[in-house]
C-alpha angles and dihedrals in degrees: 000000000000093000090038084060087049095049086052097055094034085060097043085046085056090041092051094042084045088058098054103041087052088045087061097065146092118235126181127207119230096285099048099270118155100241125177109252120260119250143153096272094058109039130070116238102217110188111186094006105215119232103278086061096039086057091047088051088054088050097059103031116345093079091054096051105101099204091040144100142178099242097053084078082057092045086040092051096037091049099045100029100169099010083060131081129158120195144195136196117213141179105274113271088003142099091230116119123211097167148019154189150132139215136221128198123212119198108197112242116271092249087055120086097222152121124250115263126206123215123210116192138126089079129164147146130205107251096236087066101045100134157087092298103051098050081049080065098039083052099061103039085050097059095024118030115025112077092278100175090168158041091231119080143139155169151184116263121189115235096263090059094056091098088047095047088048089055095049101037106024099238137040093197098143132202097213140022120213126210133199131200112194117203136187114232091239087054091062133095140184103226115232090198103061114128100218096153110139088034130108129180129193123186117280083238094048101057133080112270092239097060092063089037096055095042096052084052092065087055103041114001103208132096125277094114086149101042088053099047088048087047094064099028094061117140090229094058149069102227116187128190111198123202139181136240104278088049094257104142106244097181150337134204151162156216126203126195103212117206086264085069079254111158113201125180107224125188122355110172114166137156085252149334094293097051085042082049097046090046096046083050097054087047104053087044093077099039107092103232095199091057104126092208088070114105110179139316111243114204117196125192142171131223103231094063114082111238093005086143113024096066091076097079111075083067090040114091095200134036113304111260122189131178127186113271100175150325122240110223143165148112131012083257103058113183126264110263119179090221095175086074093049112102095148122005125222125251112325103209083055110044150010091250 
């Protein structure tokens, strides 16, 4: 107990040193202003922003996100419920943001011998407050004041955060890298020459909710049952579930036109490349590629899944093309993810994979 009570006090002795030495300093906006530096005494901590606050994020960031809209932070909230908390910093005694994130506990399922993760993702910061200062305070909400129930957590940083996430964590050793292909409609195509033949494929809203929650077991076994039926079930979408002969489910996968016209597979988990083939086709068959309102298929992969990101090319016009989205990255005890099944991962402000 005794060297629990030094370790605290040790920490809130660096936290307090931390405070004024960044108090101390000058910090600039994005056009080169004087501002005061943010710290805890002059922010407001907002955990599970009501809807006043959730519309005044939109207005300042939400609306410009391409693979985003309004309603994910209500099926977030409605699928985790108290795994799930969402915060804002604002301005003391104001409504302006100047960061952002959530968290997402996974309990592992009852069958896997294995510890609860947390997930950090959604994260930004207004422009004018990149610095120094502002990942201090992300530091600390993020410890202290979020619902952080473990040790073991983890997130996906894009590659320009890879000097930020070393500062605050130590390390930015990831266990994945994720790649994106980004692809104009008219540069799209449904194969003729696709041998399907063996699979069968039913609509995400017409099967039984078991046959999509067992199979994403196989490929992440923690809980987010909810989450992952109203992932592929989204309005916006054209989830498909693919199953074999016998009637053992082989797949699923989805596409979901965000109000951009931004059109992100996610996800697409299948037995192999055929059945992720055969899922993505019956899928592009009934999005209208002429539609003007499209704006580009974005095409995420992983590289710990074989093919994740070959089997693109039979519905790419032109030569395959991939750049480097994020890492995922974390503690020293990452979660078990059946990547050979991951041919697109869902969401990655939400989720590991």
């Amino acid at each position: 107990m005794l060297s629990k009570s030094l370790a605290l006090c040790q920490n809130l002795t660096k936290r307090l040193s931390s405070v004024k030495l960044i108090s101390s300093k000058t910090f600039k906006t994005a056009d080169g202003k004087p501002r005061d530096a943010l710290t805890v005494h002059n922010v407001d901590f907002i955990i599970d922003p009501d809807e006043k606050m959730v519309d005044e994020y939109m207005k300042v960031y939400g609306n410009q996100r391409l693979n985003f809209k309004r309603n994910d932070i209500d099926i977030w909230r409605k699928s985790f419920k108290d795994s799930y908390s969402f915060w804002l910093v604002c301005l003391k005694g104001t409504n302006k943001i100047v960061q952002m994130s959530h968290v997402l506990n996974f309990p592992p399922l009852p069958a896997h011998n294995d510890i609860l993760h947390q997930y950090h993702g959604f994260f930004w910061v207004d422009p004018d407050y990149r610095a120094t200062d502002s990942m201090a305070i992300f530091d600390y909400i993020e410890k202290h004041r979020s619902r952080n129930q473990a040790e073991n957590d983890l997130g996906t940083y894009l590659p320009h955060a890879a000097n930020m996430i070393k500062r605050i964590y130590g390390t930015n050793d990831y266990q994945h890298i994720m790649y994106v292909s980004y692809y104009q409609p008219d540069e799209m195509q449904v194969p003729d020459d696709l041998n399907l033949d063996g699979i069968f494929f039913k609509n995400a809203t017409e099967v039984p909710d078991m046959d999509i929650v067992k199979y994403d077991n196989t490929v992440f076994p923690y809980e987010r049952s909810k989450y992952m039926l109203n992932l592929l079930r989204d309005p916006e979408g054209f989830g498909k579930v693919a199953y074999d002969n016998n009637g053992k489910v082989i797949g699923f996968g989805n596409v979901i036109i965000y109000p951009s016209g931004e059109c992100v597979l996610t996800p697409l988990y299948a037995d192999d490349s055929k059945v992720a083939q055969a899922i993505f086709k019956s899928i592009l068959k009934e999005i209208p590629l002429n539609d003007k309102k499209l704006l580009r298929f974005q095409i995420r992969s992983i590289d710990r899944c074989e093919n994740a990101f070959e089997w693109i090319q039979p519905f790419v016009k032109n030569p395959i093309r991939k750049e480097i989205m994020g890492y995922m990255a974390g503690s020293s005890h990452p979660p078990t993810v059946n990547y050979k099944k991951t041919y697109a991962n869902t969401p990655y402000t939400t989720c590991a994979i």
